[in-house]
Structure formats: C-alpha cells, structure tokens
ZATIVEX-579210 format. One line per field, with one value per residue: residue number from 0; x, y, z of N, C-alpha, C in turn. Coordinates in steps of 0.1 Angstrom, whole numbers, plus 5000, padded with zeros to 4 digits. Last residue first. Example, Ala and Ser with C-alpha at 12.3 -4.5 7.8 and 13.67 -1.06 7.14 Angstrom:
k = (1; 0) $
n_X = (5128; 5132) $
n_Y = (4978; 4943) $
n_Z = (5071; 5078) $
ca_X = (5137; 5123) $
ca_Y = (4989; 4955) $
ca_Z = (5071; 5078) $
c_X = (5129; 5132) $
c_Y = (5000; 4967) $
c_Z = (5079; 5078) $
END
This chain:
k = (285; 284; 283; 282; 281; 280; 279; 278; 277; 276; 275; 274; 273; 272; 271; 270; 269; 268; 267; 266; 265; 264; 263; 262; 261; 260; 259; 258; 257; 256; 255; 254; 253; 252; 251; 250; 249; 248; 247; 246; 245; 244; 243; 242; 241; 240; 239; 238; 237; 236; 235; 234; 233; 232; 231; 230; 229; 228; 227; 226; 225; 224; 223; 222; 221; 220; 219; 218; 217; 216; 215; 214; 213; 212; 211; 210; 209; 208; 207; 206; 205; 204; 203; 202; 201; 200; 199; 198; 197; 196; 195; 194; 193; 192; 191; 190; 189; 188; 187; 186; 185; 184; 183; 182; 181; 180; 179; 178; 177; 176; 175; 174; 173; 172; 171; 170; 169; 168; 167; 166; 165; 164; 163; 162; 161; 160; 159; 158; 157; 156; 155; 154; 153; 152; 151; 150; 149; 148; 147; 146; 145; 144; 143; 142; 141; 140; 139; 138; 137; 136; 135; 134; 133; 132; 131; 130; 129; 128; 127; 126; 125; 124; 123; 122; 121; 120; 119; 118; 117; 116; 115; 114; 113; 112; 111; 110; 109; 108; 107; 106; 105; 104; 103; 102; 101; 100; 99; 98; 97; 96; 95; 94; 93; 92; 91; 90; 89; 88; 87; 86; 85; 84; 83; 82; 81; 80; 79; 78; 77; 76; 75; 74; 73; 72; 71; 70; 69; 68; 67; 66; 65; 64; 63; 62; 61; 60; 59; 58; 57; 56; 55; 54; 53; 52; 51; 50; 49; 48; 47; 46; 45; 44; 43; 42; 41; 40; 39; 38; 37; 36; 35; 34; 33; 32; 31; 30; 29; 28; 27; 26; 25; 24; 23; 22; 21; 20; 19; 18; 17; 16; 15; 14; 13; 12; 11; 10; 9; 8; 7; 6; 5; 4; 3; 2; 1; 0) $
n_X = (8114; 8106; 8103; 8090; 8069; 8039; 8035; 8061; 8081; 8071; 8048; 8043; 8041; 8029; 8004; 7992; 7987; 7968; 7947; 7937; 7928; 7906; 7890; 7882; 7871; 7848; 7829; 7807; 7790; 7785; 7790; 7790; 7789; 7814; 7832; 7832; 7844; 7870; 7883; 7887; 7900; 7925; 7934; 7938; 7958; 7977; 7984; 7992; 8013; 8030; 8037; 8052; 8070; 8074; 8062; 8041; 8017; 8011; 8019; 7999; 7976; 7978; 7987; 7961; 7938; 7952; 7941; 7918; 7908; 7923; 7902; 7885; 7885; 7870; 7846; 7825; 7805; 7819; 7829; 7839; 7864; 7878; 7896; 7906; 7925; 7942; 7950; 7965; 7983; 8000; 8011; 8024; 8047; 8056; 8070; 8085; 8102; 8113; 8129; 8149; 8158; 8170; 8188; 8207; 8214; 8241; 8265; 8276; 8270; 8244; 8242; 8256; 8239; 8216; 8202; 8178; 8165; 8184; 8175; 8145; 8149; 8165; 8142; 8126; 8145; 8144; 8122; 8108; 8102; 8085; 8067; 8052; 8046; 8025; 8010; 7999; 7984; 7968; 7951; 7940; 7924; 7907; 7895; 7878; 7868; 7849; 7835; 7821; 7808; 7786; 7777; 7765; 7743; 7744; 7732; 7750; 7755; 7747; 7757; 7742; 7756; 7773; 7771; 7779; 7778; 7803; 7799; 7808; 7802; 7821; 7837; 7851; 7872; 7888; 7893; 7901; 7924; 7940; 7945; 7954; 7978; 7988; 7990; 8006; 8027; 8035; 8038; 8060; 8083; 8079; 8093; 8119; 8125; 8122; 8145; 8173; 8182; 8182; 8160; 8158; 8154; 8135; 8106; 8100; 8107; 8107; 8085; 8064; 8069; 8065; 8034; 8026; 8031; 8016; 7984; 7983; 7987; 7960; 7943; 7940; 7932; 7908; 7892; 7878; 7862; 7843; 7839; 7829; 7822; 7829; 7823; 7815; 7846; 7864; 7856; 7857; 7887; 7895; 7886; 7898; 7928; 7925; 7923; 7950; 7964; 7957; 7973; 7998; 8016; 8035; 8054; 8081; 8111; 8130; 8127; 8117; 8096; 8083; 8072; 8055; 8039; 8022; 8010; 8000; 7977; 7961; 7960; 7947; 7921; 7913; 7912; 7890; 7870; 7864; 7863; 7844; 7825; 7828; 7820; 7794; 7778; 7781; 7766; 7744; 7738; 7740) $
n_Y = (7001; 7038; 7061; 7087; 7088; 7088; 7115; 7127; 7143; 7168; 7186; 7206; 7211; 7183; 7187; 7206; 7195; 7175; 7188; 7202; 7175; 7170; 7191; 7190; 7161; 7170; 7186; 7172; 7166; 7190; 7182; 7165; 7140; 7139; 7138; 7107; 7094; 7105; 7100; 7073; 7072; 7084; 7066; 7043; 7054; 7058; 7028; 7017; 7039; 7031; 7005; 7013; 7040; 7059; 7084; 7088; 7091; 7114; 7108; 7085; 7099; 7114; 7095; 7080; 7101; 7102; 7072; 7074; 7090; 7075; 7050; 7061; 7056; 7033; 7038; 7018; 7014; 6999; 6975; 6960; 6976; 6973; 6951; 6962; 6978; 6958; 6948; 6969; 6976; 6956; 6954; 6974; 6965; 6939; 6950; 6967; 6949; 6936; 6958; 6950; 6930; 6930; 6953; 6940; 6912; 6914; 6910; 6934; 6954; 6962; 6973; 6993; 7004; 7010; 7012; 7003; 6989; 6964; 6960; 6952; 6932; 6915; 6899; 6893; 6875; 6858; 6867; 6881; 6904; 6903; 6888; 6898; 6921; 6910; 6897; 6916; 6927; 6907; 6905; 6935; 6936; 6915; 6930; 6946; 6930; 6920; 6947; 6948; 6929; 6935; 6964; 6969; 6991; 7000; 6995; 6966; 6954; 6940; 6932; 6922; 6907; 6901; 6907; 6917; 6934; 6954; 6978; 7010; 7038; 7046; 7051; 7022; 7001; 7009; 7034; 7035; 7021; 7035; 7053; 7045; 7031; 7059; 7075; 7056; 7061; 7088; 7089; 7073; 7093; 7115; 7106; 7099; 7126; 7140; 7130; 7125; 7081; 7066; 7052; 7047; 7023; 7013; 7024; 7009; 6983; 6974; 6978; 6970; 6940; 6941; 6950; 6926; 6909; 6920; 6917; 6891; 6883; 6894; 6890; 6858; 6866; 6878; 6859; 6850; 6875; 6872; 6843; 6839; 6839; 6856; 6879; 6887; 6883; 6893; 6923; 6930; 6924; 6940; 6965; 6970; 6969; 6989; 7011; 7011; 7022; 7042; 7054; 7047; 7063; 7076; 7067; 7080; 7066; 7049; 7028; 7020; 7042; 7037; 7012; 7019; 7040; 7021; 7003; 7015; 7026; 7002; 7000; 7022; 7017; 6997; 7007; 7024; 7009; 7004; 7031; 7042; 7025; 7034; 7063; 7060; 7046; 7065; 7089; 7070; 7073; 7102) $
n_Z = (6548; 6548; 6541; 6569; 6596; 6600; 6589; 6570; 6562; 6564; 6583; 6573; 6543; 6540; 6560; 6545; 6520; 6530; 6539; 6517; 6504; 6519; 6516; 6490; 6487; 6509; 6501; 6488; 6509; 6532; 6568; 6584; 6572; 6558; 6577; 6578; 6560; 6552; 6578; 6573; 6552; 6562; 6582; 6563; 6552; 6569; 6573; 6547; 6546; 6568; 6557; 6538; 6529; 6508; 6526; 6550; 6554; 6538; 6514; 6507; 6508; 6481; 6466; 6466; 6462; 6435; 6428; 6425; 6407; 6385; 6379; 6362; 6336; 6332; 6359; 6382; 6413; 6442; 6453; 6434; 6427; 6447; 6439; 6422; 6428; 6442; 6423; 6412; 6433; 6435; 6409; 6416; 6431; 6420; 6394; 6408; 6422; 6399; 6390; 6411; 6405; 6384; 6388; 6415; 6426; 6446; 6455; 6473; 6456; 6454; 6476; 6472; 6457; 6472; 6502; 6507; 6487; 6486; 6506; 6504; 6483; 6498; 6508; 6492; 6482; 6504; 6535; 6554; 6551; 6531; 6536; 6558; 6545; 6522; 6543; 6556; 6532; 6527; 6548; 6545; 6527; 6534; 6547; 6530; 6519; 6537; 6545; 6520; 6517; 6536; 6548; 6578; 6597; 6632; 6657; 6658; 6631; 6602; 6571; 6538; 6509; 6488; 6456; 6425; 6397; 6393; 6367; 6347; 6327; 6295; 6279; 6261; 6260; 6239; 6239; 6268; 6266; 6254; 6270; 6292; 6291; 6274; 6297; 6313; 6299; 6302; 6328; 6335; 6319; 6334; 6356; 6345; 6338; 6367; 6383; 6361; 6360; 6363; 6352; 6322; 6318; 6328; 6324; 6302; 6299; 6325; 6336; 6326; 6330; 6358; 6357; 6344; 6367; 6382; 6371; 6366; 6393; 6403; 6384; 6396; 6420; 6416; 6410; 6437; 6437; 6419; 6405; 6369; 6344; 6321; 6316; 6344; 6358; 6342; 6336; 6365; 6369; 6352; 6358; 6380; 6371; 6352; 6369; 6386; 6361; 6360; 6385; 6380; 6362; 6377; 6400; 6411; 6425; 6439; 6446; 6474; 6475; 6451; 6454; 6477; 6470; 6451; 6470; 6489; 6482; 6483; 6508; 6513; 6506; 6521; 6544; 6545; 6543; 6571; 6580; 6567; 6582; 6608; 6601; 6592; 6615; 6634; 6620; 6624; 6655; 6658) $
ca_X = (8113; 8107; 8110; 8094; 8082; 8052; 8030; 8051; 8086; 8071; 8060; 8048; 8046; 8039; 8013; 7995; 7998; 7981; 7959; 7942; 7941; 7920; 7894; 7889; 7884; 7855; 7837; 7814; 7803; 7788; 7792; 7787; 7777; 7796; 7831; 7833; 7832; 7857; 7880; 7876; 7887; 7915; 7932; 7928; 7944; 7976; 7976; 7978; 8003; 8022; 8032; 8037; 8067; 8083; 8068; 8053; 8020; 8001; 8022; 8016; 7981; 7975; 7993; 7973; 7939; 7956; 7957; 7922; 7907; 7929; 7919; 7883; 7887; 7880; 7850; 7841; 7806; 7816; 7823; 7829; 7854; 7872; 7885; 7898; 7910; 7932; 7943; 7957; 7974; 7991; 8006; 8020; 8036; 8050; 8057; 8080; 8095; 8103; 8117; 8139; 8152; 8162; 8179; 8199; 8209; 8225; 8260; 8277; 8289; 8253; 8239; 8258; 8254; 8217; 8215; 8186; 8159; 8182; 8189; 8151; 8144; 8174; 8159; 8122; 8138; 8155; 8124; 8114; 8111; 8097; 8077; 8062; 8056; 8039; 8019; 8004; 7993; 7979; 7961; 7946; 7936; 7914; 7901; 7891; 7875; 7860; 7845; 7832; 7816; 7799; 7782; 7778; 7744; 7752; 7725; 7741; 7765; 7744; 7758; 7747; 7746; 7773; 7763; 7780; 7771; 7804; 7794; 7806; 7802; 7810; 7842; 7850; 7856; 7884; 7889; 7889; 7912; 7938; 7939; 7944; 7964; 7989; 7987; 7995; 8027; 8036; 8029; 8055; 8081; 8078; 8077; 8108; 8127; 8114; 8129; 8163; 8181; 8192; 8164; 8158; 8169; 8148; 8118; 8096; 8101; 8121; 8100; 8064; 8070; 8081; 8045; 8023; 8041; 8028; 7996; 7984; 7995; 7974; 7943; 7943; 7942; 7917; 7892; 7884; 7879; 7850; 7837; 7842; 7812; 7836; 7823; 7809; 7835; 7868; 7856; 7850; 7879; 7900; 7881; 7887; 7922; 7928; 7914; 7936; 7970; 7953; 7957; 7997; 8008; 8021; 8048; 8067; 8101; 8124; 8136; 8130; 8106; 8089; 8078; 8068; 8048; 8026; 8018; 8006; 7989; 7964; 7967; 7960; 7926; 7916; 7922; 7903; 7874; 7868; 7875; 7852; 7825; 7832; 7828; 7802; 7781; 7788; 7779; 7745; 7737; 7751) $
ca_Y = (6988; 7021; 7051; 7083; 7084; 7076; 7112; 7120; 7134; 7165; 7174; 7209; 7219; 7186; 7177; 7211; 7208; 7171; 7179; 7209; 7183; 7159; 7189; 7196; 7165; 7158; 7192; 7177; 7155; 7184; 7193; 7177; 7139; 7137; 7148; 7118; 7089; 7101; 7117; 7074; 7063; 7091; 7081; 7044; 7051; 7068; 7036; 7012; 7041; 7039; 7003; 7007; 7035; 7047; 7081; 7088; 7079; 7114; 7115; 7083; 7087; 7119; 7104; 7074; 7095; 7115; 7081; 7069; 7094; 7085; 7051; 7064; 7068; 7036; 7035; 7024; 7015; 7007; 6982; 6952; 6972; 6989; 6952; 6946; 6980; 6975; 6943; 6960; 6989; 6961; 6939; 6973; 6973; 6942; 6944; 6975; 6953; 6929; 6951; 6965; 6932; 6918; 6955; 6954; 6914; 6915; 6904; 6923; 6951; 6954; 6962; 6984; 7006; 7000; 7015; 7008; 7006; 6975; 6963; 6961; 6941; 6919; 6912; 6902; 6886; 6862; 6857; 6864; 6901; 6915; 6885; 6889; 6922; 6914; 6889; 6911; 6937; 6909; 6897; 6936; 6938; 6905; 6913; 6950; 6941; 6909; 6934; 6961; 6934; 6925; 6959; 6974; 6981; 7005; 6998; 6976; 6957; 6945; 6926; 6932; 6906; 6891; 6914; 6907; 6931; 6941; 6976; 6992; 7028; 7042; 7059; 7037; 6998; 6995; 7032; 7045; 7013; 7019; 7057; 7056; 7029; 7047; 7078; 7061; 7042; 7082; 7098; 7064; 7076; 7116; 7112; 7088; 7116; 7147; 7122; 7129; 7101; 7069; 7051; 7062; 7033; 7011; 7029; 7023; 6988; 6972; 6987; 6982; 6946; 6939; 6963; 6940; 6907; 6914; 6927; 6900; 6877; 6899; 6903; 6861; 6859; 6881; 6866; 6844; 6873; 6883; 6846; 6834; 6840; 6839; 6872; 6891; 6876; 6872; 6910; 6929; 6918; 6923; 6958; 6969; 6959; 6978; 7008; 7009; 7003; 7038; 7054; 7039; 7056; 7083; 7059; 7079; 7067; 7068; 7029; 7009; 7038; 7053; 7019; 7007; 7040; 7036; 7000; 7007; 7037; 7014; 6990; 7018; 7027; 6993; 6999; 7027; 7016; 6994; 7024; 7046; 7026; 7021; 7060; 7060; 7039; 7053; 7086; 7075; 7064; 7093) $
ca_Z = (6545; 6554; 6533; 6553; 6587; 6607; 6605; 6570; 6562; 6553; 6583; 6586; 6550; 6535; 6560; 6557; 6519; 6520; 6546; 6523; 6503; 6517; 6532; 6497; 6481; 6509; 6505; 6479; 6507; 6519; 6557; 6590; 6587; 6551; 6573; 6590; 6567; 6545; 6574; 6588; 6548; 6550; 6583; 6575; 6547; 6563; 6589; 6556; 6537; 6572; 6568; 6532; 6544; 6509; 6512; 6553; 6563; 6553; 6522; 6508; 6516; 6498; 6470; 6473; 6473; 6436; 6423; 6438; 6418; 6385; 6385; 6378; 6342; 6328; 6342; 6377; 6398; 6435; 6462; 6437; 6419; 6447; 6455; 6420; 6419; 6453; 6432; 6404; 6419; 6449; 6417; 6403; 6433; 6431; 6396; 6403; 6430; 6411; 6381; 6407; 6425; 6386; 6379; 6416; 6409; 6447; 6448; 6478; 6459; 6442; 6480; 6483; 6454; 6462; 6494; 6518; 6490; 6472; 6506; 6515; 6479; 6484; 6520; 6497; 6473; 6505; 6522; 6558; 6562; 6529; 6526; 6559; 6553; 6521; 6535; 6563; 6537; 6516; 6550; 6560; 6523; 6521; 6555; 6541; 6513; 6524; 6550; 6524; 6506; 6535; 6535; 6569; 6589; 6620; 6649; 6669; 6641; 6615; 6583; 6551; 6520; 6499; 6469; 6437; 6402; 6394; 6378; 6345; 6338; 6302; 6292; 6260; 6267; 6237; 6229; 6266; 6278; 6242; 6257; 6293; 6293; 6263; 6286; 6322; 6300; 6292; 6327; 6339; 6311; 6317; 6354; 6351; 6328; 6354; 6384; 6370; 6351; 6368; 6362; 6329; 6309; 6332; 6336; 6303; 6288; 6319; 6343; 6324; 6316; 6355; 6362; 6343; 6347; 6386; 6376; 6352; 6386; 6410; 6380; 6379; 6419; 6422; 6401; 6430; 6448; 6424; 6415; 6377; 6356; 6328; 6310; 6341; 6366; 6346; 6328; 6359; 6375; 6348; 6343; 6378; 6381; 6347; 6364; 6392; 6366; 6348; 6385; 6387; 6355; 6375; 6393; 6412; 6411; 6440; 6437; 6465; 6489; 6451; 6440; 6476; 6482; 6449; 6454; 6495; 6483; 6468; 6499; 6522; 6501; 6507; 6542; 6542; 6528; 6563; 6582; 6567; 6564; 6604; 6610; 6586; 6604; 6638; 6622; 6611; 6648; 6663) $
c_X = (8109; 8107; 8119; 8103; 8085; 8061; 8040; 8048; 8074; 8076; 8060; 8056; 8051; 8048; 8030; 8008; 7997; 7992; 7968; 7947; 7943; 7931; 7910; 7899; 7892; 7869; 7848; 7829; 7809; 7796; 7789; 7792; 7780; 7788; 7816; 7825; 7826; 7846; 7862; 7873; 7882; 7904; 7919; 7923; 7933; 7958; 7970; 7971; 7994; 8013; 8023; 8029; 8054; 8081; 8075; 8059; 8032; 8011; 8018; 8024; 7993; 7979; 7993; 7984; 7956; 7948; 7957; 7941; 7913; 7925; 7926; 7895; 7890; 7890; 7866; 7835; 7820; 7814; 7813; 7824; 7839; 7861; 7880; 7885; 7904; 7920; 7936; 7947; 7964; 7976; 7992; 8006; 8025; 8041; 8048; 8066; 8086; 8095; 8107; 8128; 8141; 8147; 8170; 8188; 8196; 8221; 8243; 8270; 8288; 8264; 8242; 8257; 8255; 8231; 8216; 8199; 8168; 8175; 8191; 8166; 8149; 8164; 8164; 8136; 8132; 8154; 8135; 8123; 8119; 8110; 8088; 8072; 8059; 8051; 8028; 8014; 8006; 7987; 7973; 7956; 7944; 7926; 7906; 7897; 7882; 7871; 7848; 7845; 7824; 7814; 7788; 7773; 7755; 7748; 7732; 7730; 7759; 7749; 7753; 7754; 7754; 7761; 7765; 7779; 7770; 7794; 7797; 7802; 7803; 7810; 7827; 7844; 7849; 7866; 7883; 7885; 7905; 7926; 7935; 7936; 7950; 7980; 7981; 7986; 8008; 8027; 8027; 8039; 8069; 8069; 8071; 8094; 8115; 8114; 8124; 8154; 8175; 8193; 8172; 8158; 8168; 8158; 8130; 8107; 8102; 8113; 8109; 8078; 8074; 8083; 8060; 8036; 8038; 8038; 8012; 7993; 7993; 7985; 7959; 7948; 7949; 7932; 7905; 7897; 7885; 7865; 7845; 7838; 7823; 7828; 7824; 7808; 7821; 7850; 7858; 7847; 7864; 7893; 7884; 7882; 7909; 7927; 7916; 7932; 7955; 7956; 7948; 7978; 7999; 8013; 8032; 8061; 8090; 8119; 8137; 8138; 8120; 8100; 8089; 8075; 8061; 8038; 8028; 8018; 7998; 7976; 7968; 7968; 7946; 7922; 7924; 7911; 7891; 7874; 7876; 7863; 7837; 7831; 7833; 7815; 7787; 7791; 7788; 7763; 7747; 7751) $
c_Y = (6976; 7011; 7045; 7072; 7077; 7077; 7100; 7115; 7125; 7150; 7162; 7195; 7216; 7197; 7180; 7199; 7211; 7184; 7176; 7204; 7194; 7167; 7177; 7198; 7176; 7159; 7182; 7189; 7160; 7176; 7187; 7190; 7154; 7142; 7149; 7131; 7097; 7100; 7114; 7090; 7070; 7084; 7091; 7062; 7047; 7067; 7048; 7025; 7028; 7045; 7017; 7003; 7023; 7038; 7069; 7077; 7082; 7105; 7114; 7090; 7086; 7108; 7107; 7087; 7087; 7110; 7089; 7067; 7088; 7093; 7064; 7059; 7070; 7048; 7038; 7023; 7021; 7009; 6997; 6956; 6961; 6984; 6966; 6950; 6972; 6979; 6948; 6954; 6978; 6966; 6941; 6962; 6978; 6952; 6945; 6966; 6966; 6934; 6943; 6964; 6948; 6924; 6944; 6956; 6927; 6921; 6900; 6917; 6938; 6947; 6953; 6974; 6993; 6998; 7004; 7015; 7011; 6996; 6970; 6964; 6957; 6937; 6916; 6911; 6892; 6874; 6864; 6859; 6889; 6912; 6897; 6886; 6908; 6919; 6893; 6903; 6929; 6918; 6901; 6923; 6940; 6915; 6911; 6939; 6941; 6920; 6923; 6954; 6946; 6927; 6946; 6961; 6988; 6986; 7001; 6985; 6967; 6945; 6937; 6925; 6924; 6895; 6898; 6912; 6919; 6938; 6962; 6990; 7014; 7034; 7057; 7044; 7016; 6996; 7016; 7037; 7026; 7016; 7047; 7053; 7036; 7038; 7069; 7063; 7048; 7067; 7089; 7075; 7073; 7099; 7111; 7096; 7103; 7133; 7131; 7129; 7112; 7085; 7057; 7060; 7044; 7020; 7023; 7029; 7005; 6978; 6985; 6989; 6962; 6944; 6956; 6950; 6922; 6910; 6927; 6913; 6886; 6894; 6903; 6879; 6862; 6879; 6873; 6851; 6862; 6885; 6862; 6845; 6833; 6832; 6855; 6882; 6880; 6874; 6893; 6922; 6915; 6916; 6944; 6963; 6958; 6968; 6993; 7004; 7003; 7025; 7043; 7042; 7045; 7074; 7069; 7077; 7073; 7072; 7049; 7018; 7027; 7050; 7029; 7011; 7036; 7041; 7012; 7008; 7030; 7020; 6994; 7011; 7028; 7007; 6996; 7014; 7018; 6995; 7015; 7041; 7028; 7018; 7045; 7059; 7045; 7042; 7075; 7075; 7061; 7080) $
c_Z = (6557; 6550; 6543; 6549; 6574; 6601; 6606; 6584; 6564; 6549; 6574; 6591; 6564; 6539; 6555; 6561; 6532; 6520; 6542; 6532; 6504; 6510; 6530; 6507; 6485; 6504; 6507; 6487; 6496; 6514; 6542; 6577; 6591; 6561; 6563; 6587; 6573; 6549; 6564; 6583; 6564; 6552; 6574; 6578; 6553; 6557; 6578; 6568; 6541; 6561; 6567; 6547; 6538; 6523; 6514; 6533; 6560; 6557; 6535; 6518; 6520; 6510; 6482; 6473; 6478; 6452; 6433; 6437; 6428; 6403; 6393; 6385; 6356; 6331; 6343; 6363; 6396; 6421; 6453; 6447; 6423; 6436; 6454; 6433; 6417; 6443; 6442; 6413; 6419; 6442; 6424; 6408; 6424; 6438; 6407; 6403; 6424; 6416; 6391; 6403; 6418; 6399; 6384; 6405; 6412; 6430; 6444; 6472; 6468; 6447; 6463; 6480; 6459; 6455; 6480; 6512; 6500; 6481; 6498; 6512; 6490; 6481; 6507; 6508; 6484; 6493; 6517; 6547; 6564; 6538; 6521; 6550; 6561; 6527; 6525; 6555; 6549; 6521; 6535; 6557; 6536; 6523; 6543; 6549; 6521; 6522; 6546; 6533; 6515; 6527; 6540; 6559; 6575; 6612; 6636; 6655; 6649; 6625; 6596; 6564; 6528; 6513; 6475; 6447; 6411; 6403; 6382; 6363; 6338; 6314; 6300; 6279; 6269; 6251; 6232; 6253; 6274; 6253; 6248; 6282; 6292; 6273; 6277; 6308; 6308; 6290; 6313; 6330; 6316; 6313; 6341; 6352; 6339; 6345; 6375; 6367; 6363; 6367; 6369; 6342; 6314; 6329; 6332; 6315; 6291; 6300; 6332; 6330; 6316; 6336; 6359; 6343; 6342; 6373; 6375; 6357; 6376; 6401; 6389; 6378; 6404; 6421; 6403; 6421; 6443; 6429; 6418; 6387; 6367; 6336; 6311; 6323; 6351; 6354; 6327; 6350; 6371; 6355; 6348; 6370; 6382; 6356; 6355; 6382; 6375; 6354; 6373; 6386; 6364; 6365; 6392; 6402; 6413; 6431; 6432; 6450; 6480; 6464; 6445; 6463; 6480; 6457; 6454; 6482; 6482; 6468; 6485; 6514; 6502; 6499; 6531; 6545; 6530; 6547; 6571; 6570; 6566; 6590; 6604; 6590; 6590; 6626; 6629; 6612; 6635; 6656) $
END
C-alpha cells in the first residue's frame, strides 16, 4: 500500500507535466486543425535549451525556463509561416507532410550536432516526505510550475484581447475575419503558443529525467493519447487527460511490468476512439 501510495502521487505530479505537453499539441489542432507532428522533436529542443543554459551558463533550471518559453514562442510563429501557412487550407495530408518535414529537419541537425547520447540536468531540490511516500521536489516544482502556466493561459485566453481573437479564430474563422480579426497574425500566435507549451513541458521533463535527442518522440505519441483521452482542441481536458495517464503510470508498475505501460496506454487510446471519440470532456474548447 505504501509503494502504491507513492506511485499513485508520482503519478499525479508527472501527470500534469504530461497535460501541459498535450496542452501544445491540442491548442494547435483546437485553433487551426493541424496536427503538429513535429511537436516530439520541439520536446527535445526544450530539453537541450534547458540543458545547455544551465550546464554551460550555470543558469538555474526554472530560471532557464523563461529563455526556452520565449525561443519556443519565435520557434513555432517561424515554423507556421515557413511550413504551415501555404498549406493551411489544403488537406490535413499536406500539413502532416509539412509539420512531419520541420520534425525531420529537428530530428536530423539535433542528432548530428549533440548525436543520440544521454544528457542529464544534474539539479536535485531534495525529497519531501508525505506519511510514508517520499516524493521528489523536482517533481513538485514540476507540477506547480505546470498547474500556474496552465492557469495563465486560460486566463489569457479569457481576459485578453489576442487571446478572444484566438477563441474566435477556433470558433469560426471566416467569421471572425469579417469582423476584423488578423486570422494569419492570430494563427502564427497560437502556433507559437503551443510550440511555447512543447518547449517548456521538455524543460520540466528535463530535470526529472535523462533525455536524448530522441526522446521527444515518447512524449509525442503520450500527448496524442492525452489529447484524445481529454477531448482534441480542449487544453482544459489535455491537463485532466494527463493526470489520467500520469496516475495509470503510477498504477499499473505495482501489479504488472512496467513494460506493459505502453500497452495498456494504447489500448485506451483505440477504446476511447471507438467508444467516444469526441474525448471524456469534449472535443475543441476554447
């Protein structure tokens, strides 16, 4: 009981940072119906940036943060109007193509420049003791860092006037042209924006876990499963959806092989899809 009380709460705290992965992934596809397959390679590039501002700079972890959400954020407005824009309109094969493309080209300049070797952001805040479960600090920075960025993009979705442009754009974008909404400006935004999320979910995955260059890709094919689970274009229910997975994660170690893990997550993914495909809280929310 013990054991599973401490993965149980592992599991939560992961999942929130798994939530804010999806989160990126979601908002992309809910504003403009893209799926962003270049979104695993955007992980590992939050890993590295982090890795590299603290390891060469000796610049603090979360500090660090700040610098990888801004590289993000020019990130993803370069990669819309360089790779999605002209295909925006096309069918979603042509935007799979372009983002699979932009995924490719990180993949391949981040293998040759730091090749496919582990890296590790050697920062330890300590344990903390909770009855008999001992948790990570680092796990709760993680998950308190992505519980207020989750909070501060639904305030900024709600309060601000890019952020109602952004909702109007995902609610109708004809529309919301014909009442003088700069539809390409609001796109590109919110491409960064999620782009933004990518970057900074690998920042905070980077100081829970070793990564290479490679390891974007697992927590790819996790935000899928997320996305789905909470509902496509919902970022509310890719937080609850990743909670969902981070507590399964926790769960399923204490009574079977943790090599059964990947399985169990997507044999929910094709039960989900099958039985309700719109997602436990409903698809493309703003």
């Amino acid at each position: 009981m013990d054991f599973l009380l401490t993965s149980i709460l592992d599991g939560l705290l992961l999942g929130f940072v798994y939530g804010l992965a999806a989160m990126g992934l979601t908002l992309i596809w809910g504003v403009m119906n893209v799926i962003n397959l270049s979104h695993g390679p955007i992980i590992s590039l939050g890993m590295f940036g982090v890795y590299l501002l603290f390891s060469g700079l000796g610049i603090n972890p979360y500090v660090a943060l700040i610098f990888v959400a801004i590289f993000g954020l020019l990130l993803g407005i370069v990669i819309y109007f360089v790779a999605v824009n002209r295909v925006i309109n096309a069918p979603h094969l042509s935007t799979l193509l372009a983002t699979f493309s932009v995924a490719m080209i990180i993949t391949g300049l981040g293998t040759a420049v730091f090749s496919a070797s582990p890296r590790n952001v050697d920062y330890s805040l300590g344990s903390f003791t909770l009855g008999s479960a001992t948790i990570p600090i680092n796990r709760i920075v993680a998950a308190a860092l992505s519980m207020l960025i989750t909070a501060g993009l639904y305030i900024y979705l709600r309060r601000t006037r890019s952020g109602r442009y952004i909702r109007a754009v995902a609610n109708n974008r004809n529309a919301a042209e014909l009442m003088g909404v700069p539809s390409v400006r609001i796109l590109a935004l919110s491409f960064g924006i999620g782009t933004m999320l990518a970057t900074v979910a690998g920042g905070l995955i980077a100081t829970l876990f070793p990564f290479t260059i490679l390891a974007g890709g697992t927590y790819e094919l996790k935000s899928f499963v997320i996305g789905v689970l909470g509902g496509l274009g919902n970022p509310v229910g890719a937080l609850l959806g990743g909670l969902i997975l981070g507590v399964l994660e926790g769960i399923i170690p204490t009574f079977m092989p943790a090599t059964w893990v990947p399985v169990i997550e997507f044999i929910l993914f094709v039960l989900i899809l099958m039985v309700r495909p719109q997602g436990l809280f409903g698809a493309k929310k703003s």
